[in-house]
C-alpha positions as CSV (number, residue, x, y, z in Angstrom):
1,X,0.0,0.0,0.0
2,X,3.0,2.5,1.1
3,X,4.7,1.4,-2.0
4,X,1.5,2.2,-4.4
5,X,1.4,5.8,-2.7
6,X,5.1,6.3,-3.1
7,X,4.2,6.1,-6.9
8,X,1.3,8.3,-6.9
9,X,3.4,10.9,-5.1
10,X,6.0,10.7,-7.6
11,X,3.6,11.5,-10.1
12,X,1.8,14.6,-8.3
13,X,5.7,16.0,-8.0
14,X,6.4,15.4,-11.6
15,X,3.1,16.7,-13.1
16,X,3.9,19.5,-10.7
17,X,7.1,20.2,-12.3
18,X,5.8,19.9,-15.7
19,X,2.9,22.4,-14.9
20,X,5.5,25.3,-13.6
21,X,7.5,24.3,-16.6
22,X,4.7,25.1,-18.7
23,X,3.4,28.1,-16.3
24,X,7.4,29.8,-17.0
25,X,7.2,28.8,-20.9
26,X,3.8,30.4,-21.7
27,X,5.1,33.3,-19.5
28,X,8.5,33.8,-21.5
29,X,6.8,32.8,-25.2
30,X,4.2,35.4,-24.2
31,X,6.1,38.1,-22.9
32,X,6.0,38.0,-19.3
33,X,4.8,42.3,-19.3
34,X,1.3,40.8,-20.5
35,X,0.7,39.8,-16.9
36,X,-0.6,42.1,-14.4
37,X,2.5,41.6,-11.8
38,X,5.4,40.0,-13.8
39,X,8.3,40.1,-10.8
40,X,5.5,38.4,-8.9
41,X,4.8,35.8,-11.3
42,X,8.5,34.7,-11.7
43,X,8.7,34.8,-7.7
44,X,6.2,32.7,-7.7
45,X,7.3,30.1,-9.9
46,X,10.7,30.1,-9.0
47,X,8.7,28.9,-5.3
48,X,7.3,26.3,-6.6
49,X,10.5,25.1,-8.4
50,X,12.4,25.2,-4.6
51,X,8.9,23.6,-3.3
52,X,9.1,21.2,-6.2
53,X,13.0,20.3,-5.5
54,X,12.0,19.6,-1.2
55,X,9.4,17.4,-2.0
56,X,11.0,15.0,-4.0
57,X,14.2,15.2,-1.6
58,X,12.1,14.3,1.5
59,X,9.7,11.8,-0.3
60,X,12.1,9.1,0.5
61,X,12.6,10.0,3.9
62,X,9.2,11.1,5.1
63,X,7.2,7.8,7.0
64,X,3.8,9.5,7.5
65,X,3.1,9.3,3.9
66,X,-0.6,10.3,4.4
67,X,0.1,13.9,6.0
68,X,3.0,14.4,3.7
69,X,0.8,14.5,0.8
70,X,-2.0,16.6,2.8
71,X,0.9,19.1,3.5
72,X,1.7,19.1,-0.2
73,X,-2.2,19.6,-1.5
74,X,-3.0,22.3,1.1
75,X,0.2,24.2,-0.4
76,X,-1.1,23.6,-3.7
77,X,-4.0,25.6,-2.6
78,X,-2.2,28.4,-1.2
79,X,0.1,28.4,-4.3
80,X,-2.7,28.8,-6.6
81,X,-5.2,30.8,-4.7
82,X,-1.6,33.1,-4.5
83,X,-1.5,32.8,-8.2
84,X,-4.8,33.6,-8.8
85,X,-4.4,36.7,-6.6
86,X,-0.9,38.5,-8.3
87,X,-3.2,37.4,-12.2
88,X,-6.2,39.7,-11.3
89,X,-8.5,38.1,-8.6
90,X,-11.8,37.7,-10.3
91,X,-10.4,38.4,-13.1
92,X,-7.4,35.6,-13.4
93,X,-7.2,33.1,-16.1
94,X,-5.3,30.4,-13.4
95,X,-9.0,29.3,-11.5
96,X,-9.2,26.1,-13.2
97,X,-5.7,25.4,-11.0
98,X,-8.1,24.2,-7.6
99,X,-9.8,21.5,-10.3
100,X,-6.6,20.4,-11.5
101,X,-5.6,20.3,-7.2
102,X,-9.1,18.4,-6.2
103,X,-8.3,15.9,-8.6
104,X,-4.9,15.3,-7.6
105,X,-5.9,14.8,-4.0
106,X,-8.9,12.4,-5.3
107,X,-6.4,10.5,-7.1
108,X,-3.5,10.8,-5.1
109,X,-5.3,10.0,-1.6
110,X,-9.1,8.9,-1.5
111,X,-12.5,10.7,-2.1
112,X,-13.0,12.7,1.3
113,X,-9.2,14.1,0.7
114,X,-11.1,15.5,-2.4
115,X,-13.6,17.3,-0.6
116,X,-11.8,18.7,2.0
117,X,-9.4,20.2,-0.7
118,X,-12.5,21.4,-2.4
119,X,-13.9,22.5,0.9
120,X,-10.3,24.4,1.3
121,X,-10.2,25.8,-2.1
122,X,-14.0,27.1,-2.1
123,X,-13.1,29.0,1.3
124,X,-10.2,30.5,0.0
125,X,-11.4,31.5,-3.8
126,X,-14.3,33.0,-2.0
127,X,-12.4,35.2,0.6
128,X,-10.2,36.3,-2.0
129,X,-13.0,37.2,-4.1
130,X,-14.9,39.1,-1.0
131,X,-11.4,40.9,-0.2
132,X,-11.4,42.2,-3.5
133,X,-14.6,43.0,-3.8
134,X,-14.4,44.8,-0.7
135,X,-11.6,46.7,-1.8
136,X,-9.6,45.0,0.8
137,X,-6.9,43.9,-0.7
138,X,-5.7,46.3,-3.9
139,X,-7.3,44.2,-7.2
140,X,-9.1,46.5,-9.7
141,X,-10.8,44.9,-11.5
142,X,-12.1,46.3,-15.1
143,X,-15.7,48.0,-15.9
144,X,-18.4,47.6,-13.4
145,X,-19.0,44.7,-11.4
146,X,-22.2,44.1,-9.8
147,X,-22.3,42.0,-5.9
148,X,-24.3,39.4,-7.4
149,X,-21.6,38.6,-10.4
150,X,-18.7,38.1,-7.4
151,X,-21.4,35.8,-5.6
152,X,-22.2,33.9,-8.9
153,X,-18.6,33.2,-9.8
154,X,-17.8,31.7,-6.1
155,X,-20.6,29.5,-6.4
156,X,-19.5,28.5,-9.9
157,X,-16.4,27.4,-9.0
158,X,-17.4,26.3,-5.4
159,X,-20.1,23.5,-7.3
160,X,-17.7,23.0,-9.9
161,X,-15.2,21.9,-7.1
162,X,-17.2,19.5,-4.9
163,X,-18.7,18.0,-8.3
164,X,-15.5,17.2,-9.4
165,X,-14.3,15.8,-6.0
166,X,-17.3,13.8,-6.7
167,X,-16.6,12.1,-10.0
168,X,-12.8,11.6,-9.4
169,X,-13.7,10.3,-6.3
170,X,-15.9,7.7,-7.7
171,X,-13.6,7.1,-10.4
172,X,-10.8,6.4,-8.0
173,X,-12.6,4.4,-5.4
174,X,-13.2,2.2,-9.0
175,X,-10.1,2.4,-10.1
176,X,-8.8,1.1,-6.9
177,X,-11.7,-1.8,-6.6
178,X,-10.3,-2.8,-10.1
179,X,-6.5,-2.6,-8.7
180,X,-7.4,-4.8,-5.9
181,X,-9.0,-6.9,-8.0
182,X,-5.9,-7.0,-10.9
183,X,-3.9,-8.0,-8.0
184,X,-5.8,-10.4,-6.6
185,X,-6.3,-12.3,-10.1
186,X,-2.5,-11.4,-10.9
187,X,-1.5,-13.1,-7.6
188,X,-4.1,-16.2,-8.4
189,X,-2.6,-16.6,-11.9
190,X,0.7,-16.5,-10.4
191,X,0.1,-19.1,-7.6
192,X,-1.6,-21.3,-10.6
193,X,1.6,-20.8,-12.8
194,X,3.4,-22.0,-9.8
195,X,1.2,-24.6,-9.2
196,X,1.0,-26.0,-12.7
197,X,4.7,-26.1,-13.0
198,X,4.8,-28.2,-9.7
199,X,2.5,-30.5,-11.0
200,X,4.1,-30.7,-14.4
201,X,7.7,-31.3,-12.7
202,X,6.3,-33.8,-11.0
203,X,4.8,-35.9,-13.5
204,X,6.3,-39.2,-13.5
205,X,5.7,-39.6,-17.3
206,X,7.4,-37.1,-19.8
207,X,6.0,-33.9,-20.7
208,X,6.9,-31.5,-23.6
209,X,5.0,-28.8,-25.6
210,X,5.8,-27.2,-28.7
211,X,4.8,-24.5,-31.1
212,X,2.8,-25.0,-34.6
213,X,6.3,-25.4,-35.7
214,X,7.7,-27.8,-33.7
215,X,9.2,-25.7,-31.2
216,X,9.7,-26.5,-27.6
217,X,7.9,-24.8,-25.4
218,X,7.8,-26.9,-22.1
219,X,9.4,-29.8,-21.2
220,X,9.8,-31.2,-17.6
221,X,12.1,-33.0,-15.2
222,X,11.3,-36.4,-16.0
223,X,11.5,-35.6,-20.6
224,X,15.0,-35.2,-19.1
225,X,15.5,-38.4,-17.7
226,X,14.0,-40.7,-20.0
227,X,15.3,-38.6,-23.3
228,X,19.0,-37.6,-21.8
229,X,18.8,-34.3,-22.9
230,X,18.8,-31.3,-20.8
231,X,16.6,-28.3,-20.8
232,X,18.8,-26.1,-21.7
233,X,19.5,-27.8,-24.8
234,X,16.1,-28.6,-26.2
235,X,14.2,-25.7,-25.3
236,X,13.1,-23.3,-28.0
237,X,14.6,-26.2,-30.3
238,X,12.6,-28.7,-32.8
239,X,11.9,-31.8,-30.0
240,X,12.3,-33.9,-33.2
241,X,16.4,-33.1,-32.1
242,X,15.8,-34.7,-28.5
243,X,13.7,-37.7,-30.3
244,X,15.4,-38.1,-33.8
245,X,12.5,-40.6,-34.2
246,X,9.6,-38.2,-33.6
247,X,8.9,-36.6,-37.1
248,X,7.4,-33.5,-37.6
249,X,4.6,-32.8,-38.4
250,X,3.7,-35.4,-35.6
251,X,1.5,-38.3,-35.7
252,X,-1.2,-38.1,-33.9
253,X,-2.7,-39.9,-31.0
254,X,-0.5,-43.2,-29.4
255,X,2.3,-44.9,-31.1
256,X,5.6,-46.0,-30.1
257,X,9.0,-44.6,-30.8
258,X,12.7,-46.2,-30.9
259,X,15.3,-43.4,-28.8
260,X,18.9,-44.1,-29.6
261,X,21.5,-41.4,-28.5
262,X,25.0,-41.5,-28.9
263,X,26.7,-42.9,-25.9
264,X,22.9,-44.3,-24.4
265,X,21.4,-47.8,-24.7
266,X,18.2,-48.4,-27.2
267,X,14.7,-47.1,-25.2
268,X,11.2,-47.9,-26.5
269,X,9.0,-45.1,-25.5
270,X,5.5,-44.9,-25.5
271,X,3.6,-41.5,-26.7
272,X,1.0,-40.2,-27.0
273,X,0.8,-36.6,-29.0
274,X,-2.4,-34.7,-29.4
275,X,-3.6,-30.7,-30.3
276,X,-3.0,-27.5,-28.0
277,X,-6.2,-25.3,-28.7
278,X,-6.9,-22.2,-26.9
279,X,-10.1,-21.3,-25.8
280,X,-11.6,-20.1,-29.5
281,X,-10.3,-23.7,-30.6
282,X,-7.5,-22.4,-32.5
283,X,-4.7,-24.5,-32.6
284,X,-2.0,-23.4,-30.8
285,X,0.6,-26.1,-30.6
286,X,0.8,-29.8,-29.9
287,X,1.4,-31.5,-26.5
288,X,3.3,-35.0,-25.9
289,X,3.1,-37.2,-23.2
290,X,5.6,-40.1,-22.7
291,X,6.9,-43.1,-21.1
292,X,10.2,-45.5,-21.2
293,X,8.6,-48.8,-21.9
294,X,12.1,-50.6,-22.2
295,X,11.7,-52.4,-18.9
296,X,8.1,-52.8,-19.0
297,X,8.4,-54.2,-22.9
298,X,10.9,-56.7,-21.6
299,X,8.9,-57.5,-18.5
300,X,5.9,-58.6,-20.8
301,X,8.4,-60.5,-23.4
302,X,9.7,-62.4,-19.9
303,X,5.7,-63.0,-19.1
304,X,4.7,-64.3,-22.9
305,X,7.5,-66.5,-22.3
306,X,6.7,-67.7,-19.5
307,X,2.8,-68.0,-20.4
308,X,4.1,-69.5,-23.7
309,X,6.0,-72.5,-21.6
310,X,3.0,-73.2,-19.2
311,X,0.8,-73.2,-22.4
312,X,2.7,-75.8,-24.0
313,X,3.1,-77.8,-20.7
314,X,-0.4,-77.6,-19.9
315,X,-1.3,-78.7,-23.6
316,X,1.4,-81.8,-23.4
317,X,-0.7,-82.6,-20.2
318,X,-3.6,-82.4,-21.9
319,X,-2.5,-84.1,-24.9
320,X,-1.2,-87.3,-22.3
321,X,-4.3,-87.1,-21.0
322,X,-6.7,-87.5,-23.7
323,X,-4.6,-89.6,-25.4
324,X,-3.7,-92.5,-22.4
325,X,-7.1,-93.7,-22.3
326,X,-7.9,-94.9,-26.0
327,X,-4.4,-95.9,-25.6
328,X,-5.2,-97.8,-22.7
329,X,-8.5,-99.6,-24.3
330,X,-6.6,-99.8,-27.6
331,X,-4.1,-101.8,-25.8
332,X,-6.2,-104.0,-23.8
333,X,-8.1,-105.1,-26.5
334,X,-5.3,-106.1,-28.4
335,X,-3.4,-108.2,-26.0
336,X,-6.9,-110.1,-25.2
337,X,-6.8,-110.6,-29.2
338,X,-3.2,-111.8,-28.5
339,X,-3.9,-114.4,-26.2
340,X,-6.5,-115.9,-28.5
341,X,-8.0,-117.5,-25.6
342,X,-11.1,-115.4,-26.1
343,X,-14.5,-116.8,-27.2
344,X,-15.1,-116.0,-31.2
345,X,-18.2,-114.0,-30.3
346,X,-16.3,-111.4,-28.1
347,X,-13.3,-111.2,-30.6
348,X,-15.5,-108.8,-32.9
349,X,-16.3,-106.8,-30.3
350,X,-12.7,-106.4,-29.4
351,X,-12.4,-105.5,-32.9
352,X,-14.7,-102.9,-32.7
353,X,-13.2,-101.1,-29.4
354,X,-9.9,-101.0,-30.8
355,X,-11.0,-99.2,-34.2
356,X,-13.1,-97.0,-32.2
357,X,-10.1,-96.1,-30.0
358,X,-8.1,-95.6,-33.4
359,X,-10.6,-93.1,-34.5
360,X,-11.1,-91.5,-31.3
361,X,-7.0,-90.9,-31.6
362,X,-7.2,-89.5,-34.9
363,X,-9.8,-87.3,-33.9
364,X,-7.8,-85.8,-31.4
365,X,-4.8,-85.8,-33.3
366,X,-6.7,-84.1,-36.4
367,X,-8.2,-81.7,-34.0
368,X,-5.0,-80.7,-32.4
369,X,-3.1,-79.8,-36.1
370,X,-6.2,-78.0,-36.5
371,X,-5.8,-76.0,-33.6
372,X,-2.2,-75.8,-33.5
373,X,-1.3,-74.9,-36.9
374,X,-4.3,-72.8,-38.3
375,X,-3.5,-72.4,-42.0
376,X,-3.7,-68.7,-43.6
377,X,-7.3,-67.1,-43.9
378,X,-8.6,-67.2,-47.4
379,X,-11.2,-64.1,-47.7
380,X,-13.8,-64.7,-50.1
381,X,-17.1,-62.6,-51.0
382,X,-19.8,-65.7,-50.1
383,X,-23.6,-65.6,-49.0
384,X,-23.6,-66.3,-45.6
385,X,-27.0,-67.2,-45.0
386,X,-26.3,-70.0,-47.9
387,X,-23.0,-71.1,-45.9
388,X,-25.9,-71.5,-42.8
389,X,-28.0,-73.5,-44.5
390,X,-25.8,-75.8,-46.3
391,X,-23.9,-76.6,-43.0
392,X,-27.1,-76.8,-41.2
393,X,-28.7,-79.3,-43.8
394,X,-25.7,-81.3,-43.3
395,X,-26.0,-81.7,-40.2
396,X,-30.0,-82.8,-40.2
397,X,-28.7,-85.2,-42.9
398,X,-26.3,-87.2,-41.0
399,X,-28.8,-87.8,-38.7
400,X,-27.1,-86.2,-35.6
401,X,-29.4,-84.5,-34.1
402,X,-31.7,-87.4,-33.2
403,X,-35.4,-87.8,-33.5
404,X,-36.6,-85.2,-31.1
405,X,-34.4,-82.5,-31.8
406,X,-35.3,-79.7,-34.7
407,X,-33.2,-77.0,-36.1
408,X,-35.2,-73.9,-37.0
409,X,-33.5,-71.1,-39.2
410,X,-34.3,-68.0,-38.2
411,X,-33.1,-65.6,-41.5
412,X,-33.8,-65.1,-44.8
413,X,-32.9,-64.1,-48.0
414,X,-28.7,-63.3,-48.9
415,X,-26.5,-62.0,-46.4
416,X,-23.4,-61.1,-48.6
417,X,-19.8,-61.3,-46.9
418,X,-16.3,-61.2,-47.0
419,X,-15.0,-64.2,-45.2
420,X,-12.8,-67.2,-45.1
421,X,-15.6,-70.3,-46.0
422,X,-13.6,-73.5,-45.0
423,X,-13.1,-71.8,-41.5
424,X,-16.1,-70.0,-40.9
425,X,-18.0,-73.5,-42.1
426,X,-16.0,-75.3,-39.3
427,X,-17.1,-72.8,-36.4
428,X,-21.0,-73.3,-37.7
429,X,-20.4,-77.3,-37.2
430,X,-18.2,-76.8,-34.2
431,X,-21.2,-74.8,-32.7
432,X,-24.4,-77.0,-34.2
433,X,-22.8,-80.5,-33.5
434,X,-21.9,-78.8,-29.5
435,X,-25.6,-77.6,-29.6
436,X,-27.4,-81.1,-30.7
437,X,-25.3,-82.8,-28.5
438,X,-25.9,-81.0,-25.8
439,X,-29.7,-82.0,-26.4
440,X,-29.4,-85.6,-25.8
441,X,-33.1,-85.4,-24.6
442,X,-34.3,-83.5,-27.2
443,X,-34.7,-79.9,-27.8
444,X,-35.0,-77.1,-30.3
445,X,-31.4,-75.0,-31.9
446,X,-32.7,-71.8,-33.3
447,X,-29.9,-70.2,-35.7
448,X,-30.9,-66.8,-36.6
449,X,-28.4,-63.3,-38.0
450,X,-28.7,-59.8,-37.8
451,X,-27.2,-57.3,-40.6
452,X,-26.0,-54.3,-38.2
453,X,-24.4,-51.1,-39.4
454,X,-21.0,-51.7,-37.7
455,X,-21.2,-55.9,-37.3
456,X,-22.7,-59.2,-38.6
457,X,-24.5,-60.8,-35.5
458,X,-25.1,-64.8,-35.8
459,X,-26.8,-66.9,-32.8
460,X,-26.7,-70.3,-32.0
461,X,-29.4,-71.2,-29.2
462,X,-30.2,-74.6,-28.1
463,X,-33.0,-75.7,-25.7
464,X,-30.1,-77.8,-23.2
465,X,-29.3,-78.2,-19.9
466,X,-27.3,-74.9,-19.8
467,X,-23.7,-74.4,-18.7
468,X,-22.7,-74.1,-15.7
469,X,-21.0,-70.8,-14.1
470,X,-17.9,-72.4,-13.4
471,X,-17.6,-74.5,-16.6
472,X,-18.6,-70.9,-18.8
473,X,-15.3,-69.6,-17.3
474,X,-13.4,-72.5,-19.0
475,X,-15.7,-73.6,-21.8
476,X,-12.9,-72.2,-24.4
477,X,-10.0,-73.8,-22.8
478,X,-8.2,-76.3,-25.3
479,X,-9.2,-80.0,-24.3
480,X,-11.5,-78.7,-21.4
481,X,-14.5,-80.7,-22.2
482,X,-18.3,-82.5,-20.1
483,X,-18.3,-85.3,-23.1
484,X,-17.5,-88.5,-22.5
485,X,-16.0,-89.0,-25.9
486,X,-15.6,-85.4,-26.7
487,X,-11.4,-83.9,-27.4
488,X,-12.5,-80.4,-25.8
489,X,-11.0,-79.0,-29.2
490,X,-14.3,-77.8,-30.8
491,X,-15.1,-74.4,-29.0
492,X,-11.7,-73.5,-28.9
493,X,-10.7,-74.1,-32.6
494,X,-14.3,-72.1,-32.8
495,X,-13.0,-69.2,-31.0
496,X,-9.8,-69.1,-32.7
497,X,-10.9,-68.5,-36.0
498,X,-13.4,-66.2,-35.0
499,X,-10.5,-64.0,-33.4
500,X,-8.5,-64.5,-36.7
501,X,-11.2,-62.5,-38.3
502,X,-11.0,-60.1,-35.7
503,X,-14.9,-60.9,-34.6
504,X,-15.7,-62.4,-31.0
505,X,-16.9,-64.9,-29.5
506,X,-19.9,-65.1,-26.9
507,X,-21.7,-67.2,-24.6
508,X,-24.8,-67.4,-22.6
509,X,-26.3,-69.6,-20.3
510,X,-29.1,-70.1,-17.9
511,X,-29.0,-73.4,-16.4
512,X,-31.7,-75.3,-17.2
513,X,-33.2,-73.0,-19.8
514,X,-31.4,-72.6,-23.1
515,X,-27.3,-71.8,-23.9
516,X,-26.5,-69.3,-26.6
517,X,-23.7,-68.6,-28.5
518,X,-23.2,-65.5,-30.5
519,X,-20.4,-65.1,-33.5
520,X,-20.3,-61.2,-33.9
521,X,-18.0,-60.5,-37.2
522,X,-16.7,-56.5,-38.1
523,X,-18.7,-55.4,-41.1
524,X,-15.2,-54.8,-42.4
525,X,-15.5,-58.3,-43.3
526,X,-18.8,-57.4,-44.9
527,X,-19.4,-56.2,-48.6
């Protein structure tokens, strides 16, 4: 506050100055004899010059700021009502002085210091005005002057006074409302600067804006660590020279970049670039966001490892598994038929447990390549709705689905696609034969589609038992199977190729009730 009146001081002494400056010039450039009393005039100034010179010497020094400009207005007053006095009283050109004084002391101070310096002035313009109207003090005055034009003039300049302590008062009690405001939001943008570069130093992940040019603008504590370079030596500089990688102009949205700086090891960084707009939306730059993803990259290569080896262990399990008992039967069988001490009547049923065992193992072992070495997808343009029907006649005609089962096609007309046939053929047996089978008391599978703008929808729904929670959690697990004879390979070579055409998979079930299964394909497969 001291510090904001210091100012304002400075400014009444230095508009003082310039107004004595002026008051001397006009005097000399219009011949100083024009005035009534020149040696009084140059007194005068030459007063306010010496006044001028203390004031500025003791504003430094002073501490009661507030009385020291009161003691500097009040002499203003004297100054000019003595300058209005040695120019002709009534008569003077140098009135409009106490205006120039009341607003000083408005601005300078606060509104009351405004009135009582009009208050002081009015008293004093009108004293001098009675004094020479009084013939007190020795002002002539030219032609005849009437009491009521001396009465008229002091109110004049008495209204003119306290209306213009008025208005600047009002203006300066806005003017500091507005200050105080300023301040307030200048200190609140300040502690937000301050704040924002706290929170972007202490980002873990690596910040860095730039210009529409490519120009860096911010970059933060961790950008140095993860890049290496300091940020001294990238800001105000293309970031493309921190990440050689990084070209401009920048791709947007999340991608990964290869770092390699002289002297550093190889880092994989993660980024993620997007649009500075201001509030207009106008672009104003770009913004990038970034992480070293070396460790975490090679953490995850250690995991698919790792997953890869249980995989193939759990599937070698799986494999001994399934394959020990037809094994087993196969081998029984055989060394019964070896002993040849066997009735003839049970021979041929031997016969017939060993073959079955030897398809059984060729199922599996077909299954498995099928599984394990899915061949390259073949997209043709094909009717899907006809690919249903075929596959679905097919499996009526073989008889699989019993006597009290019935397969009811729910769609209609041609559904063109772009798909791989052979595969998507195997998912719609996979899924019918799991369906009928599941109905080994009878039932209804209800195969319907639905054309939507973004995917292909196609349900399989069978009337069965259900699934249970536990096994819906597992039911795509490779030789997880609830058949007695089954290899557990038919949902899962099911969801593979639907993944392959980068569709999904679903299933539902309410035990008891009905089980669906829904292929959903990406109409980019679509024509």
């Amino acid at each position: 506050m001291a510090y904001a009146l210091i100012g304002r001081l400075k400014a009444l002494i230095g508009f003082r100055a310039l107004f004595v400056s002026l008051l001397l010039g006009s005097a000399f450039f219009s011949r100083i004899e024009f005035f009534p009393n020149p040696r009084a005039l140059s007194l005068f100034i030459i007063s306010l010059y010496l006044l001028t010179i203390c004031y500025a010497l003791l504003l430094q020094k002073v501490r009661r700021l507030y009385l020291f400009a009161y003691i500097q207005l009040i002499l203003d007053v004297i100054a000019e009502i003595a300058l209005i006095y040695i120019t002709g009283g009534i008569e003077s050109w140098f009135s409009f002085t106490l205006i120039l004084t009341v607003i000083s002391s408005s601005t300078v101070l606060n509104r009351r210091a405004g009135y009582v310096i009009a208050s002081m002035g009015s008293i004093l313009y009108g004293t001098l005005l009675d004094l020479q109207f009084y013939r007190v003090l020795p002002l002539d005055y030219q032609g005849v002057m009437q009491e009521k034009q001396f009465i008229y003039n002091i109110f004049i300049h008495t209204v003119s006074l306290f209306v213009t302590a008025y208005l600047t008062g009002y203006l300066a009690i806005r003017i500091e409302k507005t200050e105080e405001r300023l301040e307030e939001k200048d200190i609140h943008l300040r502690e937000l600067e301050l704040f924002n570069v706290k929170v972007i130093e202490s980002l873990p992940s690596g910040l860095f804006t730039t210009d529409l040019e490519g120009n860096v603008l911010i970059y933060n504590r961790a950008a140095e660590k993860i890049i290496g370079a300091s940020h001294e030596a990238v800001i105000g500089h293309k970031i493309t020279l921190a990440i050689p990688s990084l070209t401009f102009p920048f791709r947007i949205g999340r991608h990964e970049e290869t770092l390699q700086l002289p002297g550093q090891e190889k880092k994989i960084i993660g980024i993620n670039v997007s649009v500075l707009k201001d509030s207009a939306e106008n672009e104003t730059g770009y913004i990038g966001v970034f992480q070293d993803l070396t460790k975490l990259m090679e953490l995850e290569e250690e995991m698919k490892n790792r997953e890869k080896w249980a995989v193939i262990g759990e599937l070698s399990a799986s494999i001994a598994h399934e394959i020990r008992n037809p094994l087993a039967s196969l081998r029984g069988s055989i060394e019964m038929l070896k002993e040849g001490k066997i009735p003839e009547r049970h021979r041929e049923k031997l016969m017939e447990i060993a073959l079955s065992e030897m398809q059984h193992l060729n199922s599996i072992v077909t299954d498995f390549l099928t599984y394990s070495r899915p061949r390259p997808l073949e997209l043709q343009e094909v009717d899907l709705h006809g690919l249903l029907r075929d596959t679905l006649s097919l499996l009526e005609n073989t008889g699989q689905e019993g006597p009290h089962i019935r397969i009811r096609k729910a769609f209609d007309g041609p559904l063109p696609v772009r798909i791989d046939p052979i595969s998507i053929r195997q998912v719609f047996w996979n899924l019918g034969t799991n369906a009928v089978e599941a109905m080994d008391k009878g039932g209804i599978l209800t195969v319907s589609t639905e054309d939507f703008p973004d995917r292909i929808s196609i349900v399989f729904s069978d009337t069965g038992p259900g699934i249970s929670h536990d096994e819906l959690s597992r039911i795509f697990f490779p030789f997880y199977t609830t058949k007695e004879r089954g290899t557990g390979l038919g949902l899962s070579i099911a969801y593979r190729i639907v993944e392959e055409h980068k569709g999904r998979l679903e299933v539902e079930s309410t035990a008891g009730i009905e089980t669906t299964f829904e292929i959903i394909l990406p109409k980019t497969y679509a024509t």
